[in-house]
OpenMM code with the backbone's topology and positions (N, CA, C; nanometers):
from openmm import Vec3, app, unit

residues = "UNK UNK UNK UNK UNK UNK UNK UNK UNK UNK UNK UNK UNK UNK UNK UNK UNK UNK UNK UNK UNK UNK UNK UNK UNK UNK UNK UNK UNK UNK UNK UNK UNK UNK UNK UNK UNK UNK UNK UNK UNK UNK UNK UNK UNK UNK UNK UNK UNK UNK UNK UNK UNK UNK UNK UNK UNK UNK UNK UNK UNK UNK UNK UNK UNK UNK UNK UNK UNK UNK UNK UNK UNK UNK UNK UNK UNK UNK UNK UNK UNK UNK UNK UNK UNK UNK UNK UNK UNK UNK UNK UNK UNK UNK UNK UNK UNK UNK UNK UNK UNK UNK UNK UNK UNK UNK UNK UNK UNK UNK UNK UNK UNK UNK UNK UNK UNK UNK UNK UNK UNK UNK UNK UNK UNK UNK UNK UNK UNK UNK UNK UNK UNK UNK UNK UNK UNK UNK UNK UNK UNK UNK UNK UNK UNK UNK UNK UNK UNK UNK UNK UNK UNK UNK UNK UNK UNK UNK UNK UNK UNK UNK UNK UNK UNK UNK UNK UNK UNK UNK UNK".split()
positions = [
    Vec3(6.9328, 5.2124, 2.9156),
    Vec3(7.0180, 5.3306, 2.9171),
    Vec3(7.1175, 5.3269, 2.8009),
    Vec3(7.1573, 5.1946, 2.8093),
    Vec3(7.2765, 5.2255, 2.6604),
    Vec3(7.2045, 5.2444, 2.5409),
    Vec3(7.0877, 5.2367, 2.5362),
    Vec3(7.0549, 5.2297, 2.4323),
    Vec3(6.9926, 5.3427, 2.3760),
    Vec3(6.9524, 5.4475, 2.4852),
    Vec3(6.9349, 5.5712, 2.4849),
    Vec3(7.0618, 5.6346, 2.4535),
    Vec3(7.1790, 5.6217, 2.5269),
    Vec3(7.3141, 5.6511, 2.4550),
    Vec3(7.3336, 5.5795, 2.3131),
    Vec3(7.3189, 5.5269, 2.2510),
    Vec3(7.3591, 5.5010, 2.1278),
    Vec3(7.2581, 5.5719, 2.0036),
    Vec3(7.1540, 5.6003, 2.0696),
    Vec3(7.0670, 5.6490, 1.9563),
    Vec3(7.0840, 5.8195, 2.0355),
    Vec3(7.1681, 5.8617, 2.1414),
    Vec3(7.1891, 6.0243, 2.1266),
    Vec3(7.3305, 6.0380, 2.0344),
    Vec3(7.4077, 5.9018, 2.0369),
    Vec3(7.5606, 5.9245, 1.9720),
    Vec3(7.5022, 5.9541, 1.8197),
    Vec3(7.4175, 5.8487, 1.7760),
    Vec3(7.3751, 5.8423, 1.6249),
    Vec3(7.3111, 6.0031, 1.5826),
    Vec3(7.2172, 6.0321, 1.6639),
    Vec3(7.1587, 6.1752, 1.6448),
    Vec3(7.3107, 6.2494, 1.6375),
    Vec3(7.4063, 6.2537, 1.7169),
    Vec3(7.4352, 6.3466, 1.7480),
    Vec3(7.5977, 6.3444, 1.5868),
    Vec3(7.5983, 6.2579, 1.5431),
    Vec3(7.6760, 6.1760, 1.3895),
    Vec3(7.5770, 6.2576, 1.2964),
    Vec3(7.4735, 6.2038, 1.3265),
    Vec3(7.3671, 6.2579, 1.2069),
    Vec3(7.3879, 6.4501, 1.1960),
    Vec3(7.3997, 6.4784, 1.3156),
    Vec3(7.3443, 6.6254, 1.3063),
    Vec3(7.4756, 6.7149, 1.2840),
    Vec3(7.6000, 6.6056, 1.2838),
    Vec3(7.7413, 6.7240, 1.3072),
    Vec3(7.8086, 6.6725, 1.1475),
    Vec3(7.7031, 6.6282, 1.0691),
    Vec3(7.7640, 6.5385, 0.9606),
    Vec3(7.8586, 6.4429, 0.9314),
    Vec3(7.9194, 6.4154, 1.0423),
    Vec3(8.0590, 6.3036, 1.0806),
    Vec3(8.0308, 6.2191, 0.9965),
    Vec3(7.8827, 6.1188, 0.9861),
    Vec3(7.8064, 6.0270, 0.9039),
    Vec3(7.8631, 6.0551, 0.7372),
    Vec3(7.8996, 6.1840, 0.6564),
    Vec3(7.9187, 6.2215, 0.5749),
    Vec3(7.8311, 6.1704, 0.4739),
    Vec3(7.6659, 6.2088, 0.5225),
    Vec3(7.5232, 6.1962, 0.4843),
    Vec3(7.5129, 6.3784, 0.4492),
    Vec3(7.3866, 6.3929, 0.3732),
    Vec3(7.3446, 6.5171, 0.3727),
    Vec3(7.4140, 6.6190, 0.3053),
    Vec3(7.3283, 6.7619, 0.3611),
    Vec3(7.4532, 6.8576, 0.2693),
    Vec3(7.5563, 6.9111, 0.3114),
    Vec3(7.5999, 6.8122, 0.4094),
    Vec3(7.7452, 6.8311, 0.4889),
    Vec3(7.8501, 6.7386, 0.4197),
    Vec3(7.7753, 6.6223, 0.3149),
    Vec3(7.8720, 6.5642, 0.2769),
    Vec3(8.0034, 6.6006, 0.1961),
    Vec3(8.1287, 6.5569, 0.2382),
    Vec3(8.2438, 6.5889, 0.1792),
    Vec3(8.2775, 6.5756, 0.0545),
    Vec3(8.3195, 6.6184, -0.0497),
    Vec3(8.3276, 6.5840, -0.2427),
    Vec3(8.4101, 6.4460, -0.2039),
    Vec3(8.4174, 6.3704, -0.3145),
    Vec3(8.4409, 6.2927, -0.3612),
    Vec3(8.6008, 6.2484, -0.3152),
    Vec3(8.6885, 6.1495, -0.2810),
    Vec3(8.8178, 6.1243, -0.2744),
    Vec3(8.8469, 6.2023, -0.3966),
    Vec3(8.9263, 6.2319, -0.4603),
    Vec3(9.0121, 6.2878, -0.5917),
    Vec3(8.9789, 6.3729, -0.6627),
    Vec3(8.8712, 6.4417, -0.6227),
    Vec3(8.7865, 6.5148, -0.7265),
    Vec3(8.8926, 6.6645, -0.6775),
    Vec3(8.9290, 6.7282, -0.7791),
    Vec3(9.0332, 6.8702, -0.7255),
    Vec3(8.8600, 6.9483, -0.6734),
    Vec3(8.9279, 7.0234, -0.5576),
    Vec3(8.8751, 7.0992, -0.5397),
    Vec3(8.9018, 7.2854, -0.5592),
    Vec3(9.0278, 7.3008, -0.5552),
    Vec3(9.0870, 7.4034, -0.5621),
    Vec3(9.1018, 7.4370, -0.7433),
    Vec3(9.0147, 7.6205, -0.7851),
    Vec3(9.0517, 7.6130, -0.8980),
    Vec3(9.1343, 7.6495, -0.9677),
    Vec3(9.1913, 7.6534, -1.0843),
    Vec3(9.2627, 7.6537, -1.1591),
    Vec3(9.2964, 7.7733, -1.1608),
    Vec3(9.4410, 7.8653, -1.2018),
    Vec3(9.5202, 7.9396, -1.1945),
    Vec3(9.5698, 7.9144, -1.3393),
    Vec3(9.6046, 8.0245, -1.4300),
    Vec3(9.6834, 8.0354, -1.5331),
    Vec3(9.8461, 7.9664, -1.4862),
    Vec3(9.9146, 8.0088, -1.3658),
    Vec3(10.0007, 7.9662, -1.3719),
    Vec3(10.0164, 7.7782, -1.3352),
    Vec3(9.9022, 7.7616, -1.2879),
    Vec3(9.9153, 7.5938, -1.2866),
    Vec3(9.9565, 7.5227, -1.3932),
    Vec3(9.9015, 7.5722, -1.5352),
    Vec3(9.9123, 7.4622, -1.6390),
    Vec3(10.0966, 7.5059, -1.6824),
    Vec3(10.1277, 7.3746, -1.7307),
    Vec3(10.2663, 7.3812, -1.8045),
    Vec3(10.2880, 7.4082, -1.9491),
    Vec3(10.3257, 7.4618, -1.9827),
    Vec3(10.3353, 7.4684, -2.1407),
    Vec3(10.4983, 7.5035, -2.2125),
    Vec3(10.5435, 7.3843, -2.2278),
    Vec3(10.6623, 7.4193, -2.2925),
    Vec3(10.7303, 7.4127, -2.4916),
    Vec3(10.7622, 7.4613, -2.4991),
    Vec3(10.8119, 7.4553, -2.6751),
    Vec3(10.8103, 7.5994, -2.6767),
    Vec3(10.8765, 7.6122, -2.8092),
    Vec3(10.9269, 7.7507, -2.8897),
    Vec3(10.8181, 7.7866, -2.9855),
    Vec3(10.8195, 7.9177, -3.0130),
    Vec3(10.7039, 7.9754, -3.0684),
    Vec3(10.7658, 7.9291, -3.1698),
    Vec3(10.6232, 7.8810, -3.2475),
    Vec3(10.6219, 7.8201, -3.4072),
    Vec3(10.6424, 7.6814, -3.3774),
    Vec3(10.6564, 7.5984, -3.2838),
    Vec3(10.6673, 7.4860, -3.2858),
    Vec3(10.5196, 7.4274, -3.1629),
    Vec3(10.4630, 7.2885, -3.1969),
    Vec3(10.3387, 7.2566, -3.1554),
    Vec3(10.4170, 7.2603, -2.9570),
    Vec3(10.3212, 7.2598, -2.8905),
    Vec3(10.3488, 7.3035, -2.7663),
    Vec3(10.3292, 7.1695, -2.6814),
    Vec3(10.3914, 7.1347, -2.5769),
    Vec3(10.3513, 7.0516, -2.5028),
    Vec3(10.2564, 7.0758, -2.3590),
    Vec3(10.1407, 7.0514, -2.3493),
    Vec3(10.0558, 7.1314, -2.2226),
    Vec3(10.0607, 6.9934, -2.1246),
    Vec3(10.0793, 7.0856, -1.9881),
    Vec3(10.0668, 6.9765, -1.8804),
    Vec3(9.9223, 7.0123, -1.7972),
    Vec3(9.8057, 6.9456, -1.7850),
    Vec3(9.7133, 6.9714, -1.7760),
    Vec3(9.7311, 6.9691, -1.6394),
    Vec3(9.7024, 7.0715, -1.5484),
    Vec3(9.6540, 7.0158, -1.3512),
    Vec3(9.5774, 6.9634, -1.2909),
    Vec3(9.6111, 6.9146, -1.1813),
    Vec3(9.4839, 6.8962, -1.1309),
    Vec3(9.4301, 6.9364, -0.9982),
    Vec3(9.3481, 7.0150, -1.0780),
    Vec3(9.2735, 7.1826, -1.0511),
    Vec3(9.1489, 7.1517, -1.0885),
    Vec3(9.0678, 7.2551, -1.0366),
    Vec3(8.8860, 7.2839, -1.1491),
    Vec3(8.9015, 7.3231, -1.1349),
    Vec3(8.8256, 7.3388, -1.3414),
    Vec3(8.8277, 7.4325, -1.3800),
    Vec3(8.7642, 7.5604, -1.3755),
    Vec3(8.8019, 7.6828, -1.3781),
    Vec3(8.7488, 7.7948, -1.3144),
    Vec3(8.5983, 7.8333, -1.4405),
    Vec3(8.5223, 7.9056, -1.3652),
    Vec3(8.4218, 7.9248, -1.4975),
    Vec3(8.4281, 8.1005, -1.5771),
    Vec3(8.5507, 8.1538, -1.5654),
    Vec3(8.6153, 8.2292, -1.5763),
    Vec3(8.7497, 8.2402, -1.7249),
    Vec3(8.7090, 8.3209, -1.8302),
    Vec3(8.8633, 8.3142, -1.9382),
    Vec3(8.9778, 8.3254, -1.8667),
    Vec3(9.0737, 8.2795, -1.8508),
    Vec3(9.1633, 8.2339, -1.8194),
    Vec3(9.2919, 8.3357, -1.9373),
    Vec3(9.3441, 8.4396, -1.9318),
    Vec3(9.4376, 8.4772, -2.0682),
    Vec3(9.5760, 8.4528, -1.9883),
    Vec3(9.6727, 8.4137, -2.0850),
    Vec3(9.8155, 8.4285, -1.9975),
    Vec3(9.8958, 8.4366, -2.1344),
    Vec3(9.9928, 8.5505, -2.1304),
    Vec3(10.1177, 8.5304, -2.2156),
    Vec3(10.2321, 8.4781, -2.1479),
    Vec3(10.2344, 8.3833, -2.2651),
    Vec3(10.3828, 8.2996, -2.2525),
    Vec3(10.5011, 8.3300, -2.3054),
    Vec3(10.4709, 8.3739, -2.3843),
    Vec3(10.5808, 8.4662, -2.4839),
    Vec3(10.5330, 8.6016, -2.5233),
    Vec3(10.6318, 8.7439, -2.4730),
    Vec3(10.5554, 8.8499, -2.4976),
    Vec3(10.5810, 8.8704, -2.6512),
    Vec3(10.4754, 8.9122, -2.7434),
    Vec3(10.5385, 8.9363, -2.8729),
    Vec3(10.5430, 9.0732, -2.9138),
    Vec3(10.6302, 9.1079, -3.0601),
    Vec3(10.6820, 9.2016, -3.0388),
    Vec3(10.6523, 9.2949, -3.1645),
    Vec3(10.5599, 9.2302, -3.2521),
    Vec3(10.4959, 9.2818, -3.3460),
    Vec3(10.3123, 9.3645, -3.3442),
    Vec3(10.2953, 9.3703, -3.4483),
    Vec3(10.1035, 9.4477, -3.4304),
    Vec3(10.0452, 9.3577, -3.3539),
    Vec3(9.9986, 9.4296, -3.2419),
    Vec3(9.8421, 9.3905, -3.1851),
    Vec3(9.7561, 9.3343, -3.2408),
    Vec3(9.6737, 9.2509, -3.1793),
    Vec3(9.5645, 9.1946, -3.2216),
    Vec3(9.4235, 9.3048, -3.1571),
    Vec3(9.3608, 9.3644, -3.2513),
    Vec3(9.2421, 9.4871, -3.1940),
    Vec3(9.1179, 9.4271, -3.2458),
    Vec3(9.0306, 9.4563, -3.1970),
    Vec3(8.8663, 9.4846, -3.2632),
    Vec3(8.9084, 9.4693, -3.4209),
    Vec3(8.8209, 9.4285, -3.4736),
    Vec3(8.8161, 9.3742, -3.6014),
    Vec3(8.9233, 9.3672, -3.6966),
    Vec3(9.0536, 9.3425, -3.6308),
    Vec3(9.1991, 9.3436, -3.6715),
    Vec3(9.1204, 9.1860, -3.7882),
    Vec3(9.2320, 9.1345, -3.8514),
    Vec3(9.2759, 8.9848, -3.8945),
    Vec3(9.4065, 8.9385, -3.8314),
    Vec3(9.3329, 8.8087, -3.7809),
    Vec3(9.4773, 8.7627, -3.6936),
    Vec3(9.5018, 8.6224, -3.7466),
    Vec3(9.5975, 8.5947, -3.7895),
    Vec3(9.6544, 8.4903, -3.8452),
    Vec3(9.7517, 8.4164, -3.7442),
    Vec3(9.7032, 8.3208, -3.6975),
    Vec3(9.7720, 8.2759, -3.5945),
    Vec3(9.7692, 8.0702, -3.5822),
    Vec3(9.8645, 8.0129, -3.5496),
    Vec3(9.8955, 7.8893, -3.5013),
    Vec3(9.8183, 7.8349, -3.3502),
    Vec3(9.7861, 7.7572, -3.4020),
    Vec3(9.7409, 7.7062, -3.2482),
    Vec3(9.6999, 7.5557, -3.2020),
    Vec3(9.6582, 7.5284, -3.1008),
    Vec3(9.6251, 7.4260, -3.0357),
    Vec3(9.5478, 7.3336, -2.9531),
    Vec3(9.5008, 7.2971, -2.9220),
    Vec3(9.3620, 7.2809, -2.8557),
    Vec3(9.3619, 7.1097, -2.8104),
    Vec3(9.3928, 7.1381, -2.6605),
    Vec3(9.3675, 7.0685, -2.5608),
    Vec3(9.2312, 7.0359, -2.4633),
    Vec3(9.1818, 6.9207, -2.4514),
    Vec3(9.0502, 6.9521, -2.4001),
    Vec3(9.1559, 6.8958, -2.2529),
    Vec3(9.0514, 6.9698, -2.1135),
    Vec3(9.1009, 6.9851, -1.9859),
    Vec3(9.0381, 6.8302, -1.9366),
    Vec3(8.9292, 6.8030, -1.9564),
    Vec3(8.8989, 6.6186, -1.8989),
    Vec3(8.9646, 6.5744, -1.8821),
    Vec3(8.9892, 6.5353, -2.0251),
    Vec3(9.0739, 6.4283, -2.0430),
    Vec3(9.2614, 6.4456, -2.0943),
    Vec3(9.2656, 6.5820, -2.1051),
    Vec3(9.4235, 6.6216, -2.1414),
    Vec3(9.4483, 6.5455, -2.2832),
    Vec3(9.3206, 6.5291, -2.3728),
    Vec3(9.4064, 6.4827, -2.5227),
    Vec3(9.4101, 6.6320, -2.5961),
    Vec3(9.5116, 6.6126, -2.7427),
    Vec3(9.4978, 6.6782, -2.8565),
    Vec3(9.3857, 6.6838, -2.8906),
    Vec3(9.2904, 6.8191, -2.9302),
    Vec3(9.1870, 6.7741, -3.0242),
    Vec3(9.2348, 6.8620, -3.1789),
    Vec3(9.3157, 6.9725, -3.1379),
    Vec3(9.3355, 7.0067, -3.2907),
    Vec3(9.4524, 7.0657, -3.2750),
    Vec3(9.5024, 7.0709, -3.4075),
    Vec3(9.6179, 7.1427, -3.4053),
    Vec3(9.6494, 7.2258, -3.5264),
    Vec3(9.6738, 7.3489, -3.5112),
    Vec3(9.6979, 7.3648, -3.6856),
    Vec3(9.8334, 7.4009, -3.6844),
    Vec3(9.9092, 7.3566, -3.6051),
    Vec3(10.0810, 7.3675, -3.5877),
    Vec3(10.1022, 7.2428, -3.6795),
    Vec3(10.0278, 7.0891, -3.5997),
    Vec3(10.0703, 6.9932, -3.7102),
    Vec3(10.0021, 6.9495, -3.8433),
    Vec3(9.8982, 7.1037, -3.8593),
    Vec3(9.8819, 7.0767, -4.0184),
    Vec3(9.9516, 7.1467, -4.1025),
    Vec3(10.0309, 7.2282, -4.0748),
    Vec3(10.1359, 7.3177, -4.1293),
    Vec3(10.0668, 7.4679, -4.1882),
    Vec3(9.9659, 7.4557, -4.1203),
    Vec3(9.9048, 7.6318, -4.1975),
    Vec3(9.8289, 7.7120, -4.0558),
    Vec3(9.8673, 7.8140, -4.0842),
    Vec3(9.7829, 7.9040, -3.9850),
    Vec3(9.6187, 7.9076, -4.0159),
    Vec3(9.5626, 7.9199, -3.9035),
    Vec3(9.4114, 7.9884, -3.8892),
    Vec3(9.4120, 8.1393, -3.8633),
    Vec3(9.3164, 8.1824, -4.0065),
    Vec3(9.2780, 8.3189, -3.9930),
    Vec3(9.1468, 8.3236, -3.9439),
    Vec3(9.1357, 8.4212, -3.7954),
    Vec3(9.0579, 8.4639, -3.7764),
    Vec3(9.0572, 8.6147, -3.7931),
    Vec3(8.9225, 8.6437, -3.9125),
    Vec3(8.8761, 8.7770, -3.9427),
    Vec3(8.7624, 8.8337, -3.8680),
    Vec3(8.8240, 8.9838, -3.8455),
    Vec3(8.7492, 9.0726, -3.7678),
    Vec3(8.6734, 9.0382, -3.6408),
    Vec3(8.8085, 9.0094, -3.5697),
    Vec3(8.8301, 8.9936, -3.4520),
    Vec3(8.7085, 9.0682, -3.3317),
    Vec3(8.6801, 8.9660, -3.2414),
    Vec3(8.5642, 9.0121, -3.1774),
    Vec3(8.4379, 9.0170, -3.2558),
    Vec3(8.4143, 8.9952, -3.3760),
    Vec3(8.2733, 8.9500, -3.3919),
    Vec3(8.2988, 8.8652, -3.5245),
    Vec3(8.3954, 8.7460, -3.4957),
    Vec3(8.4542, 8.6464, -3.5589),
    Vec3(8.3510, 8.5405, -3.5875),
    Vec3(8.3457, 8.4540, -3.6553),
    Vec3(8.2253, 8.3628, -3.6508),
    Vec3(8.3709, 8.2258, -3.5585),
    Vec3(8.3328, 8.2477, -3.3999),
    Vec3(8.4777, 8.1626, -3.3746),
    Vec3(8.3842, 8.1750, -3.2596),
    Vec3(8.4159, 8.1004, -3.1331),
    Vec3(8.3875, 8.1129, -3.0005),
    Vec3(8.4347, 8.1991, -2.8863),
    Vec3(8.3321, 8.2061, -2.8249),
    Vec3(8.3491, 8.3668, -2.7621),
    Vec3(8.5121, 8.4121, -2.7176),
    Vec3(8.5534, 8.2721, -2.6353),
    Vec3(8.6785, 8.2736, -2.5755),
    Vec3(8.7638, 8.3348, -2.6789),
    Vec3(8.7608, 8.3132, -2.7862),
    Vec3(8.8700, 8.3552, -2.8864),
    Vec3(8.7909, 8.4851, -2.9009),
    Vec3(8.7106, 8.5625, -2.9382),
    Vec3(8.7185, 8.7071, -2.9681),
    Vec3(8.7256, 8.7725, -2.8760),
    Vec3(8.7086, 8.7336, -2.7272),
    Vec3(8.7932, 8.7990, -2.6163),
    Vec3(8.9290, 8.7862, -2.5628),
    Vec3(8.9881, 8.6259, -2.6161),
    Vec3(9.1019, 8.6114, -2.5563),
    Vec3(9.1989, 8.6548, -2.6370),
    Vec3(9.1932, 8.6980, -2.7756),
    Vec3(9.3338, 8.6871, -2.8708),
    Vec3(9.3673, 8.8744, -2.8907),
    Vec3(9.2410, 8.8970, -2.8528),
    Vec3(9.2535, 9.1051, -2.8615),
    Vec3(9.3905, 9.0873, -2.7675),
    Vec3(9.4865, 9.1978, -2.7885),
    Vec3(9.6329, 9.2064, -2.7242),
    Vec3(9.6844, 9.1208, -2.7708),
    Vec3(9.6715, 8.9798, -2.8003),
    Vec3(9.8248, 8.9404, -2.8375),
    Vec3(9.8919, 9.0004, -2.9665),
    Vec3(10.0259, 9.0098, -2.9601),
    Vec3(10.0953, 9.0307, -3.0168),
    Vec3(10.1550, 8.9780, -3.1540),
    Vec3(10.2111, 8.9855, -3.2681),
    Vec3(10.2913, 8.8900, -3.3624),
    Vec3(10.4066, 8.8531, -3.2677),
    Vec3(10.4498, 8.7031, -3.3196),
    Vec3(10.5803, 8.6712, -3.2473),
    Vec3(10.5482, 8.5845, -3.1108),
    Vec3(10.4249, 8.6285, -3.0662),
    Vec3(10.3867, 8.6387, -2.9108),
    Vec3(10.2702, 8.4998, -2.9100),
    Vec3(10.3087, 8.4380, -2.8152),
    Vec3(10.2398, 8.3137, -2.7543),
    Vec3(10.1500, 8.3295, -2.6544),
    Vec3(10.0320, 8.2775, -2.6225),
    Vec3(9.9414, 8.2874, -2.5562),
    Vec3(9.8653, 8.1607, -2.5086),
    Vec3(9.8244, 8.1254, -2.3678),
    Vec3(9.7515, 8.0401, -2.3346),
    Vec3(9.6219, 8.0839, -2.2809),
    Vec3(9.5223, 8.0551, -2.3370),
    Vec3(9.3679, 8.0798, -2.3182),
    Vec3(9.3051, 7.9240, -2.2542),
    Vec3(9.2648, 7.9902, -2.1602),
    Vec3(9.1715, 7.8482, -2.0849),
    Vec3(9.0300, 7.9055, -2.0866),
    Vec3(8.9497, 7.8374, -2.1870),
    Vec3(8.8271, 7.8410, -2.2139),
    Vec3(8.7141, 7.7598, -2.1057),
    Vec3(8.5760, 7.8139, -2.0731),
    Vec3(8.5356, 7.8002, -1.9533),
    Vec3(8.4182, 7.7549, -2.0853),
    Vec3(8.3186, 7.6738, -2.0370),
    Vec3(8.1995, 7.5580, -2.1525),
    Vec3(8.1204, 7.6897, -2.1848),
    Vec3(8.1226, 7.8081, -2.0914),
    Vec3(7.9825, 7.9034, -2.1369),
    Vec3(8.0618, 7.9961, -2.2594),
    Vec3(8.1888, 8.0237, -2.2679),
    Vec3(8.2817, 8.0727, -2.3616),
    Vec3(8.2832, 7.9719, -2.4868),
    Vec3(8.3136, 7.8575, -2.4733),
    Vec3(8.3064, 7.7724, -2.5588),
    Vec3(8.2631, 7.6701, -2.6308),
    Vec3(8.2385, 7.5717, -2.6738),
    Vec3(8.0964, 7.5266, -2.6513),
    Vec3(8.0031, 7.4883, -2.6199),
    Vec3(7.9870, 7.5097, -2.4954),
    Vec3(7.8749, 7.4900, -2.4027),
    Vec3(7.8466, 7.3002, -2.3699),
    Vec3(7.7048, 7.3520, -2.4434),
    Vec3(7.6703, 7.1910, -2.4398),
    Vec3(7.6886, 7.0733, -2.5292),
    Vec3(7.8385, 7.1548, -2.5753),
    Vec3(7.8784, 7.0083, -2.6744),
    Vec3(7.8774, 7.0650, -2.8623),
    Vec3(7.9286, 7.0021, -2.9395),
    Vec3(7.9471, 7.0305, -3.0739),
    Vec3(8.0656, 7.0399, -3.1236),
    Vec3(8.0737, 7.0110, -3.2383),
    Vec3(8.2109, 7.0374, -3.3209),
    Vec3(8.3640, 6.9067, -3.2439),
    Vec3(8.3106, 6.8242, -3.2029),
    Vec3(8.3482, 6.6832, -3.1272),
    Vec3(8.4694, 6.7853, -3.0406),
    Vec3(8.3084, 6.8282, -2.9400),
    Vec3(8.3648, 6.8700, -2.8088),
    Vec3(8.2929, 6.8022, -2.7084),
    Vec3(8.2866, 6.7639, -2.6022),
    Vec3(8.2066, 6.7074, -2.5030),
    Vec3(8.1077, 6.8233, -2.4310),
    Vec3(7.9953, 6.7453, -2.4158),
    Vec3(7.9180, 6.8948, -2.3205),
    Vec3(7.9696, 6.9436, -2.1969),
    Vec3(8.0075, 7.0798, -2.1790),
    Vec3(8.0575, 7.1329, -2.0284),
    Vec3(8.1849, 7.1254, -2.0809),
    Vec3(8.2624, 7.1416, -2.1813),
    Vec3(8.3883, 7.1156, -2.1425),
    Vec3(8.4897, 7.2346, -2.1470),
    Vec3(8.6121, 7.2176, -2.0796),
    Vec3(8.6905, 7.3123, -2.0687),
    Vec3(8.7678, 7.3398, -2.1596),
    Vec3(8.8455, 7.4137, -2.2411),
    Vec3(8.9565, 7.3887, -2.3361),
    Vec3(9.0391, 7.4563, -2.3373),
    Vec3(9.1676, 7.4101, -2.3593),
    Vec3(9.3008, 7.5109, -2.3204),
    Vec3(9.3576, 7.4912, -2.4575),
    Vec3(9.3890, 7.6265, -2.5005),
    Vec3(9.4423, 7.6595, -2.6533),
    Vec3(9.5857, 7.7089, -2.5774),
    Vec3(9.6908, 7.6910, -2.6306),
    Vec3(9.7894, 7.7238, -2.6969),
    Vec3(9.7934, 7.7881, -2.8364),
    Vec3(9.8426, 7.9787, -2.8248),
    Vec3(9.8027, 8.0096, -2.9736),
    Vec3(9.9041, 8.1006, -3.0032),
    Vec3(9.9808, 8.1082, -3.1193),
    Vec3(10.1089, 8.1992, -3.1761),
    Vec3(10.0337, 8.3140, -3.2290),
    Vec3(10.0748, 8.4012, -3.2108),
    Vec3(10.0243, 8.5295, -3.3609),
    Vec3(10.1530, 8.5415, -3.4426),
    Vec3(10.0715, 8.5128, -3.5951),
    Vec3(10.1946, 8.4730, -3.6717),
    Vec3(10.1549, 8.6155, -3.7350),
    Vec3(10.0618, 8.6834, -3.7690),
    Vec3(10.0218, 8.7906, -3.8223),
    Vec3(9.8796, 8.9027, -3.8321),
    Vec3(9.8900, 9.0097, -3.8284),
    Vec3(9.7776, 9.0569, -3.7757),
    Vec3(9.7800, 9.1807, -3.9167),
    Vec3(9.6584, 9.1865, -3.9537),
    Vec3(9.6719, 9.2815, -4.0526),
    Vec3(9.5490, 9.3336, -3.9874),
    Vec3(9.5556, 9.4939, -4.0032),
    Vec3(9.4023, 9.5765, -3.9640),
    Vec3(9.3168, 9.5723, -4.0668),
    Vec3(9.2141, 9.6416, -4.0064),
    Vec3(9.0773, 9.6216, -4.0250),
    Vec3(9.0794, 9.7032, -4.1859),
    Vec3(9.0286, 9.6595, -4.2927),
    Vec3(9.0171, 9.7077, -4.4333),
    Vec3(8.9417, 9.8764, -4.4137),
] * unit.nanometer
topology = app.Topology()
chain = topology.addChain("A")
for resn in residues:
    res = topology.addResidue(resn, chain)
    for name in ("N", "CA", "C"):
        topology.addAtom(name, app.Element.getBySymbol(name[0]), res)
């Protein structure tokens, strides 16, 4: 008899997933489950100066992510505008620097905006910003580069920090 009870307790572990076997099993201790929100990440410094990002821990959404941080107060960034702008680039893994052109001392021009030779995230995320005006873009791997390149990791997420220092229209 007990032993008929111990193999209905085990069935009955097995079948309610308690065992945390199967496709009832629970994620991982630490793995975030909840995703990411524009307002989660931290980002502090003054426009024109390199930014400090506090990465969360969140997952990441597979979704562009746009947020102004600073509203700016000059020309729009439109469809095939030129936008001359500062920026930054945080990968979400691992929370390092991967570029910066704040600490190389020159802006990046991107020309004719929205069909830029740049990654998707940027010709959708920088239309609206402003001159003056700060922006955080959280790039999702299918926006950016996917499966890796340009010493990015495959799948990865990336969070730019980006100024518009200047926007001249379309010639």
């Amino acid at each position: 008899m007990r032993n008929v009870l111990l193999i209905a307790s085990l069935a009955l572990v097995a079948a309610t997933g308690l065992a945390g076997c199967g496709s009832t099993a629970q994620p991982s201790a630490g793995a975030p489950t909840t995703p990411c929100k524009a307002d989660d990440f931290k980002v502090t410094g003054d426009f024109g100066a390199a930014p400090k990002v506090e990465i969360p821990a969140c997952k990441p959404t597979d979704e562009l992510v746009i947020k102004d941080l600073v509203q700016g107060t000059g020309a729009e960034v439109k469809a095939g505008t030129t936008a001359s702008v500062n920026y930054q680039l945080t990968t979400f893994s691992d929370k390092k620097i991967l570029d910066s052109s704040f600490e190389r001392g020159e802006p990046f021009d991107v020309e004719n905006v929205g069909q830029a030779p740049v990654i998707d995230g940027w010709n959708e995320g920088i239309v609206g910003l402003k001159e003056k005006g700060r922006r955080l873009l959280i790039v999702p791997p299918a926006k950016g580069y996917g499966q890796g390149g340009q010493g990015i990791k495959a799948n990865e997420t990336l969070v730019f920090v980006i100024d518009g220092v200047k926007v001249t229209p379309a010639a």
